[in-house]
C-alpha positions, 0 to 999 in steps of 0.5 A: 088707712084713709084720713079725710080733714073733712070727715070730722063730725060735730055732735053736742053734750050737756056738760058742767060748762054747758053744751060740748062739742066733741069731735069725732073723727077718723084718727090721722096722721101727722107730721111737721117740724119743731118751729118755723122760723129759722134764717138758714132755711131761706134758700134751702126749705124757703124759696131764698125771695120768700118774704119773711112773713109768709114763712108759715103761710109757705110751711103749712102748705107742706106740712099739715101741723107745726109746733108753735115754740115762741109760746115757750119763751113768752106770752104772745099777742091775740093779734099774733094767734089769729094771725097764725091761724088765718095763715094757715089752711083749714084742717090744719093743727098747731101743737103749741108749747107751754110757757117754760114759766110754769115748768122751769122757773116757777117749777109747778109752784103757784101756778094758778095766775100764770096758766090763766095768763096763758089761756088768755093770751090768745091761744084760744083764738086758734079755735078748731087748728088748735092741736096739743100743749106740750108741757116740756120739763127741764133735765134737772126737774124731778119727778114729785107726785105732790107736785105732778097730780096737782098740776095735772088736775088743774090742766083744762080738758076742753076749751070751755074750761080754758076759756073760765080759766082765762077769765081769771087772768091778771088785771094787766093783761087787760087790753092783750087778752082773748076772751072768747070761743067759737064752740067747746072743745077738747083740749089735749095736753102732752108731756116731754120729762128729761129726768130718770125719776120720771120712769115711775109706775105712779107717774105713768098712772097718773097721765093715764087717769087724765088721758095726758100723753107722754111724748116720746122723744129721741134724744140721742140717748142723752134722756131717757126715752120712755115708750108707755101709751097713756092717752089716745093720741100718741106726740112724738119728737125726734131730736136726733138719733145720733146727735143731739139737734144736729143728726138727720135720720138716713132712709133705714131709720125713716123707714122703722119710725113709718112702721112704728108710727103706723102700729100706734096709729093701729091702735097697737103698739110697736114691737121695738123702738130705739135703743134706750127706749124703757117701758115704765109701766104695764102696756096701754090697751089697744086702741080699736078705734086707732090713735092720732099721732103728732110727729115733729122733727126737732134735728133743725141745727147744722145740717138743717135736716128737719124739713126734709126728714119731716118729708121723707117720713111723710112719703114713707107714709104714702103721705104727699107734703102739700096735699092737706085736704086728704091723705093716706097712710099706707099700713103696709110696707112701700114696694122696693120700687117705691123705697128707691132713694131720692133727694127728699128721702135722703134729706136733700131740699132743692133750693128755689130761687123761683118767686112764690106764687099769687098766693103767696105774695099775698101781703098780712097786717102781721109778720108770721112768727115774730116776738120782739126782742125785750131788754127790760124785765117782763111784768109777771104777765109777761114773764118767761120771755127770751130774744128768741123768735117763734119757731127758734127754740133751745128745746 
């Protein structure tokens, strides 16, 4: 199945925020790594001369998507979203994880202020790379349908919505607020759940009746793993099938999340996943049209595997790490020729000690990826904000 970038076509409808535009493209592919920012990749993914702040400039030359983390610890500048967005080449998707204000602290409650401080904060300004929000939730958060179905419901579906929704942001974000579209389109919401409640018909109903995906994600058994389809884009995170955050996947397991990947990129679903995976509900219908599927790797500790499982994958998927304008999944399984193992598919990364091209030398006003450290309590505009950098995250 071929999947162009710049295949996407544009088409207008008259809606209740006016005039929408609604994508419609040729369901893709694709797979990046949780964060980017990470000091013991230099040398190992990172060329070890790479200047921080062409950190992500060098990730999205090899992936085609990444999650942006440091939105989970704290509101970030406009100044840091549009630079992200300028580092980054076109037909890119950021996947941007929701404030842990809302989903841990606040648990769901009163969460009206809050969500539109978000909005505003500049995450608007990816405009067209701007991919899914991940809402994760914490182990000890049950599953409340008076709570869920509320917060579901307020969730924007297009970023027309956000946009009227962020214009009702607190008084002090003035002056740090983005307020501002290029064109109206849909937004996309996920949702990680590490609470055995959750594995509830009614809750699955419910992402269904807003089209909110729920992420699949191993965990090395230590939460659940549901594996119901209940929007049309699938958003996978793989934290490690051994160990939590520190196992990499060896070529066997690569090789069945490829045919997995490629059953729900078909519009299907596949006929087994990991042990420990549970089917909630009924299953979805199949997809004619196909699905898009994110996937990221999250098993970034010790062995600092994510980089490199992430491009294992996206070989077995007969996709080229740093090819973005155009790739190809393959929907059958690769020859024996082809499965012959090689330091990338093993998980190996050859350092480079070489300096980064021209291009990416290239200097920026901004360093890519960078929250400052705060010692003082944030003001309620800022709240939810941690020592730790963009792209480095206690998931």
């Amino acid at each position: 199945m071929k999947i162009d970038d710049r295949a996407d076509r544009v088409i207008g409808r008259e809606g209740a925020q006016g005039k929408e535009a609604m994508s419609i493209s040729t369901p893709q592919v694709r797979i990046g790594v949780s964060g980017w920012r990470y000091e013991p990749w230099r040398g190992v993914f990172y060329p070890a001369d790479l200047q921080h702040r062409l950190e992500l400039r060098y990730a999205a030359s090899i992936f085609r998507t990444l999650e942006i983390n440091g939105s989970f610890y704290s509101l970030q500048r406009p100044a840091s979203w549009r630079q992200w967005y300028a580092d980054v080449p076109a037909g890119f998707v950021f996947a941007v994880k929701g404030p842990r204000y809302l989903t841990h602290m606040l648990k769901l409650r009163e969460i009206e202020q809050p969500l539109a401080n978000f909005l505003a904060s500049g995450v608007l300004a990816l405009n067209e790379k701007l991919g899914p929000i991940l809402w994760q939730f914490p182990p000890q958060m049950r599953f409340d349908p008076e709570r869920f179905e509320p917060f579901l419901s307020r969730l924007p579906k297009n970023t027309a919505d956000a946009l009227a929704m962020a214009r009702t942001c607190d008084a002090r974000m003035r002056g740090r607020s983005h307020l501002a579209i290029d064109s109206a389109r849909t937004l996309r919401h996920a949702v990680e759940i590490r609470h055995e409640s959750f594995l509830d018909p009614r809750f699955v109903a419910m992402l269904r009746a807003h089209g909110v995906a729920l992420v699949i994600a191993e965990t090395a058994r230590k939460w659940p793993m549901p594996r119901d389809v209940t929007a049309d884009f699938m958003y996978l995170r793989l934290h490690g099938d051994k160990e939590l955050y520190r196992s990499g996947y060896r070529p066997a397991a690569i090789r069945r999340w490829a045919d997995r990947i490629r059953a729900w990129h078909e519009g299907g679903e596949p006929a087994s996943l990991p042990p420990g995976a549970v089917r909630i509900a009924e299953p979805a219908t199949r997809a004619r049209a196909g699905r898009d599927v994110y996937c990221f790797f999250d098993n970034t500790d010790v062995k600092l595997r994510a980089p490199a499982d992430a491009q294992s994958l996206m070989r077995c998927l007969g996709q080229v790490p740093g090819h973005s304008t155009e790739t190809t999944v393959r929907t059958t399984q690769p020859s024996p020729a082809r499965r012959a193992t090689s330091p990338a598919v093993a998980g190996e990364v050859k350092s480079r000690s070489k300096r980064p091209s021209p291009a990416r030398r290239a200097t920026s006003p901004a360093v890519a990826g960078e929250v400052k450290s705060r010692s003082k309590r944030p003001s309620p505009a800022r709240r939810g904000t941690a020592r730790a950098a963009v792209g480095q995250t206690r998931r």
